[in-house]
N, C-alpha and C positions, 0 to 999 in steps of 0.2 A: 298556736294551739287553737282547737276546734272549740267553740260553743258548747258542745256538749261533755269536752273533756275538763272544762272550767267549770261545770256543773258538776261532774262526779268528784273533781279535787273539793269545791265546800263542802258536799255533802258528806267524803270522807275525814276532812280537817276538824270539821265540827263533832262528827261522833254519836250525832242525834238524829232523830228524824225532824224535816223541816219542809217547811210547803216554800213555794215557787215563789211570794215574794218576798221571805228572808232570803233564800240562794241568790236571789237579784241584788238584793240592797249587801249580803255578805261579798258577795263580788263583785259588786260594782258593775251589775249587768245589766240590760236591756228584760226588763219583766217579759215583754213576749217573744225574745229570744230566749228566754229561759223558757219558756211554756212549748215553742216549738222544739228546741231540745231535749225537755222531758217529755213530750211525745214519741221523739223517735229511739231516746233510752227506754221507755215505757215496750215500746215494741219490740226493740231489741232482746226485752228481760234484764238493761243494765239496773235499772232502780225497784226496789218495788215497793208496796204502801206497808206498813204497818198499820196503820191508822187511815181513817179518811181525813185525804188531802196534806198528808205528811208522807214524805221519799226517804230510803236511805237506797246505799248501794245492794245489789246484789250478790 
């Protein structure tokens, strides 16, 4: 599973919006592999902000 596809699974498990180092510490991830993952979700349009510096899915 991709880095970025680990990121959209917390962000949809959880149900909330959440900034980049809960999704690390909720899956047990690498902080700046979360951050380069939610850059290229960001561009893709898979996440977007509700809030500043809080993601959910698109």
């Amino acid at each position: 599973m991709e880095i970025t596809d680990k990121v959209l699974e917390v962000l949809r498990t959880q149900g909330e919006p959440l900034n980049a180092g809960k999704i690390a510490e909720l899956g047990g991830l690498d902080r700046k592999e979360v951050d380069k993952a939610m850059t290229r979700l960001k561009k893709d349009g898979r996440i977007v902000s509700p809030k500043r510096c809080y993601w959910t899915p698109a």
